[in-house]
PDB file of N, CA, C, O and CB in Angstrom:
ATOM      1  N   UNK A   1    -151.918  53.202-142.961  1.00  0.00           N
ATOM      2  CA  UNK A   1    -152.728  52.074-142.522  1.00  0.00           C
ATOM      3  C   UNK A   1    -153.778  52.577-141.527  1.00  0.00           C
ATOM      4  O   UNK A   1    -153.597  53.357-140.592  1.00  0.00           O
ATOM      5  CB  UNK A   1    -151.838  50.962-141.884  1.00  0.00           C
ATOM      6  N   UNK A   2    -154.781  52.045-141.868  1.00  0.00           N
ATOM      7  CA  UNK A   2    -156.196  52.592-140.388  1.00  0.00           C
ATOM      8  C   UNK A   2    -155.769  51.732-139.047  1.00  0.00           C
ATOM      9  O   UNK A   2    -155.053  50.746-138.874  1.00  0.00           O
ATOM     10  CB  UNK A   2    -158.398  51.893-140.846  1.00  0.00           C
ATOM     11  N   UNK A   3    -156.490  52.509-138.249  1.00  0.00           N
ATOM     12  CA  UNK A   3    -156.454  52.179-136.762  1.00  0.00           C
ATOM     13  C   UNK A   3    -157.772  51.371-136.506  1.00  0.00           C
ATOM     14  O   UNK A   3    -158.828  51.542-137.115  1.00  0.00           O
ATOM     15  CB  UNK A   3    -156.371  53.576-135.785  1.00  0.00           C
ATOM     16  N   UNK A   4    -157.564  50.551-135.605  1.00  0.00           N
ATOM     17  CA  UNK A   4    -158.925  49.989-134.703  1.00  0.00           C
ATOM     18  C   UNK A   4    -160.151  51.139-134.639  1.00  0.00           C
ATOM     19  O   UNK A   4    -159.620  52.237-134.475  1.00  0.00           O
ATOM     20  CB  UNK A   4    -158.409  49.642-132.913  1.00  0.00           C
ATOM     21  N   UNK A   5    -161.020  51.205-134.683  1.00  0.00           N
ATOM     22  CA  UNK A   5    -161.995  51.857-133.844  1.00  0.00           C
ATOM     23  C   UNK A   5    -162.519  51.783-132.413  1.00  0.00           C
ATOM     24  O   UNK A   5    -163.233  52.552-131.770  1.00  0.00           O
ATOM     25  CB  UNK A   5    -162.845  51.711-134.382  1.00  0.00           C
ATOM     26  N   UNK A   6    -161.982  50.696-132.135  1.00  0.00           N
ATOM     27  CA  UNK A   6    -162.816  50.216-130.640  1.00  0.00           C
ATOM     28  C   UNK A   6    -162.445  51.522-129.806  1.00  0.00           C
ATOM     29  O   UNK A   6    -161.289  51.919-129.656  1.00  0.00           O
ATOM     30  CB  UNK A   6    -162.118  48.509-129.711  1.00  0.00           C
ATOM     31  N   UNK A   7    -163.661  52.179-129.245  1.00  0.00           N
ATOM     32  CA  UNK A   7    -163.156  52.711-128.304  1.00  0.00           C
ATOM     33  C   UNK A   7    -163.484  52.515-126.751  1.00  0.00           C
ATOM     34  O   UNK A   7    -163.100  53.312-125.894  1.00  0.00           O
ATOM     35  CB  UNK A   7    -163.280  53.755-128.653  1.00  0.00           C
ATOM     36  N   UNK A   8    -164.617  50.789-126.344  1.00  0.00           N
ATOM     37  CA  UNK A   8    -164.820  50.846-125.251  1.00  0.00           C
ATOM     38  C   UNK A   8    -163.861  50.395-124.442  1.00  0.00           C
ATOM     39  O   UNK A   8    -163.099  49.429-124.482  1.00  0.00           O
ATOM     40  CB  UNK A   8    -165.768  50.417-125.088  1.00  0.00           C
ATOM     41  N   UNK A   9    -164.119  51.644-123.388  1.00  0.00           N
ATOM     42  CA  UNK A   9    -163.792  51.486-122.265  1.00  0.00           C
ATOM     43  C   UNK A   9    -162.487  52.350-122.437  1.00  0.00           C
ATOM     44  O   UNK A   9    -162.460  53.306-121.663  1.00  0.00           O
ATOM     45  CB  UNK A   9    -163.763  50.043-121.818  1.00  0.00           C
ATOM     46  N   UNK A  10    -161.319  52.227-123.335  1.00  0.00           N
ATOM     47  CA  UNK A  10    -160.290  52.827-124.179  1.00  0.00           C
ATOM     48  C   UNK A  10    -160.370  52.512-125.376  1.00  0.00           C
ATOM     49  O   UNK A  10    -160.929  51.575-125.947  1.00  0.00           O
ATOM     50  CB  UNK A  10    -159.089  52.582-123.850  1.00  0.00           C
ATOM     51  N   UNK A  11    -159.485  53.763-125.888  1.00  0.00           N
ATOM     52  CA  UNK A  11    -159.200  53.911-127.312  1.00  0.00           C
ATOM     53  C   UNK A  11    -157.904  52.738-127.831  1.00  0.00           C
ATOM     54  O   UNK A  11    -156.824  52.691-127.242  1.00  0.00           O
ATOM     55  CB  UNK A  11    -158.722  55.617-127.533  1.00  0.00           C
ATOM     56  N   UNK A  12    -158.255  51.823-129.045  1.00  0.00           N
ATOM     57  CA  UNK A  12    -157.228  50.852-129.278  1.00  0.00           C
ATOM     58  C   UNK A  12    -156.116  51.469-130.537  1.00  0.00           C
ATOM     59  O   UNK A  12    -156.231  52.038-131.623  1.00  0.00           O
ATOM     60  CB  UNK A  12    -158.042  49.366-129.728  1.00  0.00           C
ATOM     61  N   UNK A  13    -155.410  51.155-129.978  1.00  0.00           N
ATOM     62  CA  UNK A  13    -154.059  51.957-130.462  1.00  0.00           C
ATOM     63  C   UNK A  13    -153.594  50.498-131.381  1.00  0.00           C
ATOM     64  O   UNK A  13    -152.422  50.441-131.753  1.00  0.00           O
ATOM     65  CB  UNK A  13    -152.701  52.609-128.873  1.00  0.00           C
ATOM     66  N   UNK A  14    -154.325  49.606-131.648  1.00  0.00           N
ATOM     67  CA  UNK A  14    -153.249  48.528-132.640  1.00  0.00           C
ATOM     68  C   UNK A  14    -153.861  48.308-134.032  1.00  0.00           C
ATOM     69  O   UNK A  14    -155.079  48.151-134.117  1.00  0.00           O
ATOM     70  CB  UNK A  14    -153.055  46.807-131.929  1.00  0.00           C
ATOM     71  N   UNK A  15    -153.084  48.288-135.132  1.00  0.00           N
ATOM     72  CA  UNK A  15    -153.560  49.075-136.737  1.00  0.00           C
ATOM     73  C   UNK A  15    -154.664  47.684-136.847  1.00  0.00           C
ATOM     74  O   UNK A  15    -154.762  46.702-136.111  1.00  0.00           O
ATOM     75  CB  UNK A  15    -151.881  49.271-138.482  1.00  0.00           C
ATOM     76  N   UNK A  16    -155.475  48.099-138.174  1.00  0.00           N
ATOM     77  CA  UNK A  16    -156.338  47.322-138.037  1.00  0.00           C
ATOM     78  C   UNK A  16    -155.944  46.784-139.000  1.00  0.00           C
ATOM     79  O   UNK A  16    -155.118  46.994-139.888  1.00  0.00           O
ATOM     80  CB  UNK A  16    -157.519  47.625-137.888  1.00  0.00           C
ATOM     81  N   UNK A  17    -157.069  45.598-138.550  1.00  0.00           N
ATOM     82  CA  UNK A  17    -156.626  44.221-140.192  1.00  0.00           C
ATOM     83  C   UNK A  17    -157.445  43.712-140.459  1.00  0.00           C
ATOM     84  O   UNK A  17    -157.340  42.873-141.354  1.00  0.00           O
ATOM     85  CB  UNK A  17    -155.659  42.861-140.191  1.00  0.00           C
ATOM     86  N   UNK A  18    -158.877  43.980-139.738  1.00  0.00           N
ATOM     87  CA  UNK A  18    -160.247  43.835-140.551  1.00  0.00           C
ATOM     88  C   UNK A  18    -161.085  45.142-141.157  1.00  0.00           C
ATOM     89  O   UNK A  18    -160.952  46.164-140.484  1.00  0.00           O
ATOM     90  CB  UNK A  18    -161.241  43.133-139.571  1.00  0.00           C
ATOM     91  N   UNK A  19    -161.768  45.227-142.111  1.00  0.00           N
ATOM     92  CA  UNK A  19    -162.656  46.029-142.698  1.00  0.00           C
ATOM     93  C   UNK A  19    -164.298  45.550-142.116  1.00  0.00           C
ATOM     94  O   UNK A  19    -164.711  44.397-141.996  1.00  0.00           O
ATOM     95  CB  UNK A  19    -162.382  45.880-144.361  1.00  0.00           C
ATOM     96  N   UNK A  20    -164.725  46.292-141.942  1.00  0.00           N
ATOM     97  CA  UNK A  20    -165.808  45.981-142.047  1.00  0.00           C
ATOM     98  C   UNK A  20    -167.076  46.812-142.779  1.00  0.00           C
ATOM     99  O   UNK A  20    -167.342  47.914-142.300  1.00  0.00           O
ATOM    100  CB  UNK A  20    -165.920  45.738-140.957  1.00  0.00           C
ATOM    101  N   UNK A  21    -167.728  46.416-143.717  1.00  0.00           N
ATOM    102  CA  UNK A  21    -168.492  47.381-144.924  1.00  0.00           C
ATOM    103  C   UNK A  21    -170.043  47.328-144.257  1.00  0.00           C
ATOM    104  O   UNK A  21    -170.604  46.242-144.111  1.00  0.00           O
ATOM    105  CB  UNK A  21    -168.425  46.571-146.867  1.00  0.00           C
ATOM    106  N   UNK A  22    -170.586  48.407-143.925  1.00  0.00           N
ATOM    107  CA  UNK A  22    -172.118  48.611-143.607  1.00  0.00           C
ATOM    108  C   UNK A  22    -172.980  48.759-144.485  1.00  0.00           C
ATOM    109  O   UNK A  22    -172.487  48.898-145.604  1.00  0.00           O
ATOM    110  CB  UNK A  22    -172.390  49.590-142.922  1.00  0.00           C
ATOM    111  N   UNK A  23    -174.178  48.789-144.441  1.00  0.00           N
ATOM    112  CA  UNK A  23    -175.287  48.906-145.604  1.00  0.00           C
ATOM    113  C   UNK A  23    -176.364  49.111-144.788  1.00  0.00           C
ATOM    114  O   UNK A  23    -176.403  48.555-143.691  1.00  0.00           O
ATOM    115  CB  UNK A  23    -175.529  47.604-146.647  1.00  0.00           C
ATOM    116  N   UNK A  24    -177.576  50.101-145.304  1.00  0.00           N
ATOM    117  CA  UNK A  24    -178.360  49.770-144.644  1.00  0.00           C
ATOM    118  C   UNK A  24    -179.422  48.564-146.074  1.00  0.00           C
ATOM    119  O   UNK A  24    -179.305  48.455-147.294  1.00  0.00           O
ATOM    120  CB  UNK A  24    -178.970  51.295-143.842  1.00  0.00           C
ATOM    121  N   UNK A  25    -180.250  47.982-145.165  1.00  0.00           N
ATOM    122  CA  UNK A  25    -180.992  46.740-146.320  1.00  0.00           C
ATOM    123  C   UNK A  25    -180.339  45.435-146.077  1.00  0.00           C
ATOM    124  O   UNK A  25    -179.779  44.927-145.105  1.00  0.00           O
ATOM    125  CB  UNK A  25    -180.713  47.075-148.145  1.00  0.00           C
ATOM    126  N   UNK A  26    -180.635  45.014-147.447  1.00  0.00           N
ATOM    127  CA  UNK A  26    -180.048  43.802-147.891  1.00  0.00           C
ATOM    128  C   UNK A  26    -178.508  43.336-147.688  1.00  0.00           C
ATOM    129  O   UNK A  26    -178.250  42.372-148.408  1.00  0.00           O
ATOM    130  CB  UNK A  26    -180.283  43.833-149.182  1.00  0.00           C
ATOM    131  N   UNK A  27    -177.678  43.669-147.081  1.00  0.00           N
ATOM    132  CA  UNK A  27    -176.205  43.665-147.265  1.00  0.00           C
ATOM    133  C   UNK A  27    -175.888  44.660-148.565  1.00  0.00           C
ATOM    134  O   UNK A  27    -176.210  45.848-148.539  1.00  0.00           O
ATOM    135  CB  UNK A  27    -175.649  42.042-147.521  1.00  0.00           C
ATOM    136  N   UNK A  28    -175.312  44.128-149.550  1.00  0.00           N
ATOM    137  CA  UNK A  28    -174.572  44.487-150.522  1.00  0.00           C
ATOM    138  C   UNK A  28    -175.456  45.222-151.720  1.00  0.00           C
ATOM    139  O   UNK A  28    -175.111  45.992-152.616  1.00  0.00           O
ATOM    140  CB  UNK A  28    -173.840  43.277-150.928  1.00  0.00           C
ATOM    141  N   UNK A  29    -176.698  44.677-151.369  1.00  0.00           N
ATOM    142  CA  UNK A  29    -178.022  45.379-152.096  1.00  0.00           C
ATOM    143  C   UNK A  29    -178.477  46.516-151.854  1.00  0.00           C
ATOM    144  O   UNK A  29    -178.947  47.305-152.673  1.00  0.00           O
ATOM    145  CB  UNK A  29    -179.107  44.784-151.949  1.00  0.00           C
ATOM    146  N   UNK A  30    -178.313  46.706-150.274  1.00  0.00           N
ATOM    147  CA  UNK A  30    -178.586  48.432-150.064  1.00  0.00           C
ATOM    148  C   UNK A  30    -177.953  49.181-149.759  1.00  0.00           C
ATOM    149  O   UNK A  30    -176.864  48.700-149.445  1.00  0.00           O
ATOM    150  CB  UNK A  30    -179.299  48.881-149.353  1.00  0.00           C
ATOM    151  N   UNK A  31    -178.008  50.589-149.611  1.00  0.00           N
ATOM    152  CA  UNK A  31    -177.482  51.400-149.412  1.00  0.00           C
ATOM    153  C   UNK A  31    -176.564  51.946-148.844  1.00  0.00           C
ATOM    154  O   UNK A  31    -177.112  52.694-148.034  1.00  0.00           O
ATOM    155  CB  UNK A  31    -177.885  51.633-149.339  1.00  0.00           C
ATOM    156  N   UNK A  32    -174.947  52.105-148.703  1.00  0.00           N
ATOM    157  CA  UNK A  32    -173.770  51.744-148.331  1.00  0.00           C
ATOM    158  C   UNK A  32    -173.530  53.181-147.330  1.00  0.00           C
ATOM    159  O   UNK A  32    -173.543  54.385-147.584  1.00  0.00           O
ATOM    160  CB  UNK A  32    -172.709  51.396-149.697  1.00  0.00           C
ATOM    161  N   UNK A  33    -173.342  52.495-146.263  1.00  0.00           N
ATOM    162  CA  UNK A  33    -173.199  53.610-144.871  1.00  0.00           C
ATOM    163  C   UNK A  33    -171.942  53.858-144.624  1.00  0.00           C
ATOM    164  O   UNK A  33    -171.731  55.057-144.442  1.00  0.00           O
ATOM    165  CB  UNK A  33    -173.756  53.109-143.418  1.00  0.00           C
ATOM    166  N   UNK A  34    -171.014  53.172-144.547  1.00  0.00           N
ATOM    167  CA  UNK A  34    -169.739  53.625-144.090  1.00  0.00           C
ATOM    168  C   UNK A  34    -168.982  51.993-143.734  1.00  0.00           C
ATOM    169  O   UNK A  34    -169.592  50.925-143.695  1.00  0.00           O
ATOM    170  CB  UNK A  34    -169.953  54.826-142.611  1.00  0.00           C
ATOM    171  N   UNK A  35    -167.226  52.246-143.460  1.00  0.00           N
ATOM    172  CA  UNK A  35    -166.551  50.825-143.433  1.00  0.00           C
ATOM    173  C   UNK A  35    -166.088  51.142-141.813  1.00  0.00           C
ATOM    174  O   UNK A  35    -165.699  52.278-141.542  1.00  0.00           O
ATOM    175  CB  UNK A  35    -165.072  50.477-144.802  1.00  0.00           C
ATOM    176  N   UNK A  36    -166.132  50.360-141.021  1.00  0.00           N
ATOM    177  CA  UNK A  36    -165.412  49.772-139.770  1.00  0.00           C
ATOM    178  C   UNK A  36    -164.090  49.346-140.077  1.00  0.00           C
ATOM    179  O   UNK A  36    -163.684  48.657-141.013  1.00  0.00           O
ATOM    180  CB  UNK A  36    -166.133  48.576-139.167  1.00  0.00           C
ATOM    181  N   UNK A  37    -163.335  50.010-138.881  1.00  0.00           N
ATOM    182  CA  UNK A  37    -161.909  49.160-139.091  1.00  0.00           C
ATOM    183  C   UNK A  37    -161.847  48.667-137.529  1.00  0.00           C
ATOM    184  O   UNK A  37    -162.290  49.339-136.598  1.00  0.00           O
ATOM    185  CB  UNK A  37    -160.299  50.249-139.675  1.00  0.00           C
ATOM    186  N   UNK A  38    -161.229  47.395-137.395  1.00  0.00           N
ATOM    187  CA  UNK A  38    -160.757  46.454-136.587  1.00  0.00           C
ATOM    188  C   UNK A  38    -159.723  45.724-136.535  1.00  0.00           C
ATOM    189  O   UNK A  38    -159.192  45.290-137.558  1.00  0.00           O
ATOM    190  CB  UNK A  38    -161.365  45.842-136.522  1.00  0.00           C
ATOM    191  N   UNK A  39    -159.175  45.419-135.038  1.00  0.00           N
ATOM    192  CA  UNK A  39    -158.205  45.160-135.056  1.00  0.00           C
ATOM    193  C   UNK A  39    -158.705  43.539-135.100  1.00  0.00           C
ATOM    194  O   UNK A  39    -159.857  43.245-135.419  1.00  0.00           O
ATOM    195  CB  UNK A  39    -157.374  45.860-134.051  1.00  0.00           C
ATOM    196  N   UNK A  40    -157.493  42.338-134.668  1.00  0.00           N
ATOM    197  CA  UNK A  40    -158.211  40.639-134.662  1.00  0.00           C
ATOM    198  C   UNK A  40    -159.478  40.499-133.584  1.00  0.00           C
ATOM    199  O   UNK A  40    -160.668  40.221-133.726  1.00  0.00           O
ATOM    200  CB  UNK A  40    -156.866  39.302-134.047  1.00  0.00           C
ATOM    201  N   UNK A  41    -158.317  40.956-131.994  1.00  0.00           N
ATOM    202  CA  UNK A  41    -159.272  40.889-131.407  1.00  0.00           C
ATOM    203  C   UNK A  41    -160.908  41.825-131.116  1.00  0.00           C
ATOM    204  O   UNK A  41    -161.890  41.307-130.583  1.00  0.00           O
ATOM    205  CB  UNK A  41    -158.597  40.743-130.646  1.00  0.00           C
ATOM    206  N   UNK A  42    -160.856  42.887-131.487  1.00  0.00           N
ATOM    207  CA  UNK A  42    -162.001  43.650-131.642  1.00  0.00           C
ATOM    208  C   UNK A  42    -163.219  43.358-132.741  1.00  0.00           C
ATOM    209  O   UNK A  42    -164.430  43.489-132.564  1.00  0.00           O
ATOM    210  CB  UNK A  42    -161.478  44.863-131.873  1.00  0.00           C
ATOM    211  N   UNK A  43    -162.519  42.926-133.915  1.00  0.00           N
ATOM    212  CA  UNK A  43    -163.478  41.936-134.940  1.00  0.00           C
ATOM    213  C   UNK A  43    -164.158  40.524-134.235  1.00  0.00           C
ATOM    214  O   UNK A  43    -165.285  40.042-134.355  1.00  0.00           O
ATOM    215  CB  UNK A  43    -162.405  41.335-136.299  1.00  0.00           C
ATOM    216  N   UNK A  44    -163.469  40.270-133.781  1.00  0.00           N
ATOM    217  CA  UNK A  44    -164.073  38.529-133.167  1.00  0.00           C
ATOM    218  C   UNK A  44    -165.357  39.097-132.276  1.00  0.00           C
ATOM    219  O   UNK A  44    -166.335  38.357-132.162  1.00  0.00           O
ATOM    220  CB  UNK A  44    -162.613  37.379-131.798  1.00  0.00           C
ATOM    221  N   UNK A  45    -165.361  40.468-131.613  1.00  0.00           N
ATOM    222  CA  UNK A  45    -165.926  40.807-130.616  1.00  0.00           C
ATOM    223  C   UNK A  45    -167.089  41.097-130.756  1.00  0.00           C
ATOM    224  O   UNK A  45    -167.984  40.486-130.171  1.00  0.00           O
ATOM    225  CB  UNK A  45    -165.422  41.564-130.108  1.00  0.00           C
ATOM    226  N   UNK A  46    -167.320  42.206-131.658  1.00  0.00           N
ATOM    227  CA  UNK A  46    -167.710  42.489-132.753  1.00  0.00           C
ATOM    228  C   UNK A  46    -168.457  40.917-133.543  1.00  0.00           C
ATOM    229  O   UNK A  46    -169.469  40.559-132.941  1.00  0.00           O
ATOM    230  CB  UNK A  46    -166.395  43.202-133.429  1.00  0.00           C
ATOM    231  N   UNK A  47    -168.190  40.291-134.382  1.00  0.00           N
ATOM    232  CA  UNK A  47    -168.955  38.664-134.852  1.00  0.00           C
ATOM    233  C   UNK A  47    -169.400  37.704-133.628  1.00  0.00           C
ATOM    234  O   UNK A  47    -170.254  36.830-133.773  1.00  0.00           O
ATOM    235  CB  UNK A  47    -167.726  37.592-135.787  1.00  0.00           C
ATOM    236  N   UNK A  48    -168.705  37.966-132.355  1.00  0.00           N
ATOM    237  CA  UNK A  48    -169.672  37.561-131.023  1.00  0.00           C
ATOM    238  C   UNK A  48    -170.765  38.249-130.490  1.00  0.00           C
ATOM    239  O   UNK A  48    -171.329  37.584-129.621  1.00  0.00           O
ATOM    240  CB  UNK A  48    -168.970  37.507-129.908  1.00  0.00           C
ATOM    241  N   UNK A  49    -171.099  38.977-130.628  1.00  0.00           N
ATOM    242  CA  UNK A  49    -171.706  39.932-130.463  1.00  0.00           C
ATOM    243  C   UNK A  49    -172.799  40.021-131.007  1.00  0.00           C
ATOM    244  O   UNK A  49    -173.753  40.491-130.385  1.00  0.00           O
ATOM    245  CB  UNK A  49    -171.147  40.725-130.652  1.00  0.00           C
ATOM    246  N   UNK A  50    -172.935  39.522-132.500  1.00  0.00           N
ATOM    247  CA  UNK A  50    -173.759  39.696-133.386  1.00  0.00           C
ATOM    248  C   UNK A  50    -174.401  37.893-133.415  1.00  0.00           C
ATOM    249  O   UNK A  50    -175.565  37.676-133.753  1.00  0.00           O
ATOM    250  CB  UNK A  50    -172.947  40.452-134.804  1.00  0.00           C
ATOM    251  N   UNK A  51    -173.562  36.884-133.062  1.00  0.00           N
ATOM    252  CA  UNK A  51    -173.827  35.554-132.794  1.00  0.00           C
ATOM    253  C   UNK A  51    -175.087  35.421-131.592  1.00  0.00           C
ATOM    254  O   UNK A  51    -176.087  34.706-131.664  1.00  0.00           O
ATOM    255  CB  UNK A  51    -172.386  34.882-132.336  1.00  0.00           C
ATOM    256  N   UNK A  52    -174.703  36.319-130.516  1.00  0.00           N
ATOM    257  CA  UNK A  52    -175.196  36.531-129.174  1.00  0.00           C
ATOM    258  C   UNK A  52    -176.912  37.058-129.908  1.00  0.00           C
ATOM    259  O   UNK A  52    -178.052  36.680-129.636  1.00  0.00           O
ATOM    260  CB  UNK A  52    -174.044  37.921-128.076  1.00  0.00           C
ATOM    261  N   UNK A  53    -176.529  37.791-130.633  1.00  0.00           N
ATOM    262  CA  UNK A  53    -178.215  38.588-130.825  1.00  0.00           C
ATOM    263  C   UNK A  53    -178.742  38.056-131.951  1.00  0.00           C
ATOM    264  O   UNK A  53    -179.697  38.607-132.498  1.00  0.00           O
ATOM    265  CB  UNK A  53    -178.305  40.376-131.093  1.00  0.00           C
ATOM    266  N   UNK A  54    -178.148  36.833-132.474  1.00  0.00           N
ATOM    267  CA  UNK A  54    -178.730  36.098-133.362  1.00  0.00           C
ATOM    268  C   UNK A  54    -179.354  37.004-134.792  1.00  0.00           C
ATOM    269  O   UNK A  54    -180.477  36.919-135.289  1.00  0.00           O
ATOM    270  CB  UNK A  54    -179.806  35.352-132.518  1.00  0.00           C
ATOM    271  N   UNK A  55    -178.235  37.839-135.203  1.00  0.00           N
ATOM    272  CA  UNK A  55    -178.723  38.571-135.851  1.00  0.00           C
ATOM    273  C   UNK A  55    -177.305  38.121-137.468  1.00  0.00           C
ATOM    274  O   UNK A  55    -176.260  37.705-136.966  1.00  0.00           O
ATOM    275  CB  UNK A  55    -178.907  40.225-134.869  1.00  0.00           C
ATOM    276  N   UNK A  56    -177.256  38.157-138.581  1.00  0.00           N
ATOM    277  CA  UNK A  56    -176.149  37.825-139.278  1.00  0.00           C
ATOM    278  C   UNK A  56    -175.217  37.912-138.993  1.00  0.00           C
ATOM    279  O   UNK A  56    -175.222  38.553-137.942  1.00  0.00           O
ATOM    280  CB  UNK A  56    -176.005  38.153-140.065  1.00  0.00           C
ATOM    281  N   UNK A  57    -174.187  37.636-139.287  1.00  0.00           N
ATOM    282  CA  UNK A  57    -172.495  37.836-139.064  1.00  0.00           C
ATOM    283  C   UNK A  57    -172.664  38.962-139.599  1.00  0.00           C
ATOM    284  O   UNK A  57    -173.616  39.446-140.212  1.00  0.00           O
ATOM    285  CB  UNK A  57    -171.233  36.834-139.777  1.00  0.00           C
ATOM    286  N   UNK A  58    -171.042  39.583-139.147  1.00  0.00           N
ATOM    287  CA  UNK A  58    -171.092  40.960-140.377  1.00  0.00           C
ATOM    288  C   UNK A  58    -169.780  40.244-141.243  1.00  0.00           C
ATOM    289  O   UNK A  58    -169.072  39.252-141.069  1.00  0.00           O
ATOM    290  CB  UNK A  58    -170.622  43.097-139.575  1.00  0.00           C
ATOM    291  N   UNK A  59    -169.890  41.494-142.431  1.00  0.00           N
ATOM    292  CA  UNK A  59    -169.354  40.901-143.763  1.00  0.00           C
ATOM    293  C   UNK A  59    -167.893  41.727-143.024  1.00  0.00           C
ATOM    294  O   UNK A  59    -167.772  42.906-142.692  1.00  0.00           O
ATOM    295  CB  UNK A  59    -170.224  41.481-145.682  1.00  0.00           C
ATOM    296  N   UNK A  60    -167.006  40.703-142.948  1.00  0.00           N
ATOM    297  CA  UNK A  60    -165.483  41.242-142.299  1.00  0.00           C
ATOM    298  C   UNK A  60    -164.301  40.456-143.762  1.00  0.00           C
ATOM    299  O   UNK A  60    -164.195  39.301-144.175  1.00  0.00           O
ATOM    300  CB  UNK A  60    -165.095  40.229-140.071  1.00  0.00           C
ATOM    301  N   UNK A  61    -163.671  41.644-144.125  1.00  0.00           N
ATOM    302  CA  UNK A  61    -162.761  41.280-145.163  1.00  0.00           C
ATOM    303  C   UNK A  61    -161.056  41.186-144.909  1.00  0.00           C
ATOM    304  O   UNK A  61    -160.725  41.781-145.935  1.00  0.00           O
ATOM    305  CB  UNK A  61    -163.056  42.289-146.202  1.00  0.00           C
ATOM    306  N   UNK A  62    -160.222  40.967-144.479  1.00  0.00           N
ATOM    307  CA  UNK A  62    -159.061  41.026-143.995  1.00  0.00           C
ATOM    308  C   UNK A  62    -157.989  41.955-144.886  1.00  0.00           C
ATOM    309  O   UNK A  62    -157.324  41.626-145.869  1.00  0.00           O
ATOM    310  CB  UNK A  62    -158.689  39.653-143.829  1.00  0.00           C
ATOM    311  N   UNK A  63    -158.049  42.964-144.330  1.00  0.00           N
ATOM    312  CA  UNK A  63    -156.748  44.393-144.899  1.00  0.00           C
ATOM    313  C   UNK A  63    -155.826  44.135-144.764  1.00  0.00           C
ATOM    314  O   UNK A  63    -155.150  44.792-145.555  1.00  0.00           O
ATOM    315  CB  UNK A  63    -156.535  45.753-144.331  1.00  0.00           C
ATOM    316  N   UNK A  64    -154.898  43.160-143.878  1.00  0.00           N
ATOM    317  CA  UNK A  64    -153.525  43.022-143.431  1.00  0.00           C
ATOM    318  C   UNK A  64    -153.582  42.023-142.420  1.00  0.00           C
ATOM    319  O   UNK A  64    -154.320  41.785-141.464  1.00  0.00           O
ATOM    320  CB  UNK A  64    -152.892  44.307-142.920  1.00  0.00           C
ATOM    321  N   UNK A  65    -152.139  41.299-143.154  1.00  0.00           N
ATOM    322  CA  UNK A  65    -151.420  40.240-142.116  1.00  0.00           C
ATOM    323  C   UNK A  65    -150.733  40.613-141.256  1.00  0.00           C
ATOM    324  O   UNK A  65    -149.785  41.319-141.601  1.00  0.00           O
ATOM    325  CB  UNK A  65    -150.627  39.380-142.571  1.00  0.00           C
ATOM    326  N   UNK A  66    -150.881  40.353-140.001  1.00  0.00           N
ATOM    327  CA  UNK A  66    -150.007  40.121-138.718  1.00  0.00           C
ATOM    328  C   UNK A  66    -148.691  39.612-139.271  1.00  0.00           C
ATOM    329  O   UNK A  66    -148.559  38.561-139.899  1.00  0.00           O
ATOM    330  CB  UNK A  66    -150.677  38.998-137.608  1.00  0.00           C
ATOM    331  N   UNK A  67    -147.308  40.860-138.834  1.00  0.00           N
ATOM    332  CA  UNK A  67    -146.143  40.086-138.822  1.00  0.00           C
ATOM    333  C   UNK A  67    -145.784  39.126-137.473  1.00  0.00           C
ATOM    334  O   UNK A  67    -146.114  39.364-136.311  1.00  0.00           O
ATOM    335  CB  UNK A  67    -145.072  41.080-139.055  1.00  0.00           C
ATOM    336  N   UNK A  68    -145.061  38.047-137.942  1.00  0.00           N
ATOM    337  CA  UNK A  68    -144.759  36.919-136.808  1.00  0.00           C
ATOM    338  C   UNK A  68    -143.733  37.334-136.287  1.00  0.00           C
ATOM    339  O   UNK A  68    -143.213  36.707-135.365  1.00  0.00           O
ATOM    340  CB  UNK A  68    -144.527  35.468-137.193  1.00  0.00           C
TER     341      UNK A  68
END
């Protein structure tokens, strides 16, 4: 299973459960850069972030459920 990427401030040690797919262009139309992995809270941070700069959401796909 992948790990978080976040590394500000520290490195996040909790597996991830979002994907996130880059492109440069159009989204899905251009040219495919590399995938982000995230954990819940580092994804939300990440789609706030991008809310804040009024720029698209990013395309976040869910890899794995949280056990209860």
């Amino acid at each position: 299973m992948e790990r978080c990427e976040a590394t500000t401030g520290d490195i996040c040690r909790r597996p991830a459960t979002w994907k996130h797919s880059v492109y440069v262009g159009n989204r899905e139309a251009g040219r495919f850069l590399y995938n982000g992995y995230w954990c819940d809270e580092h994804a939300e941070r990440v789609a706030e972030q991008r809310r804040q700069d009024r720029i698209p959401p990013p395309r976040l796909t869910r890899i794995a459920q949280m056990e209860a």
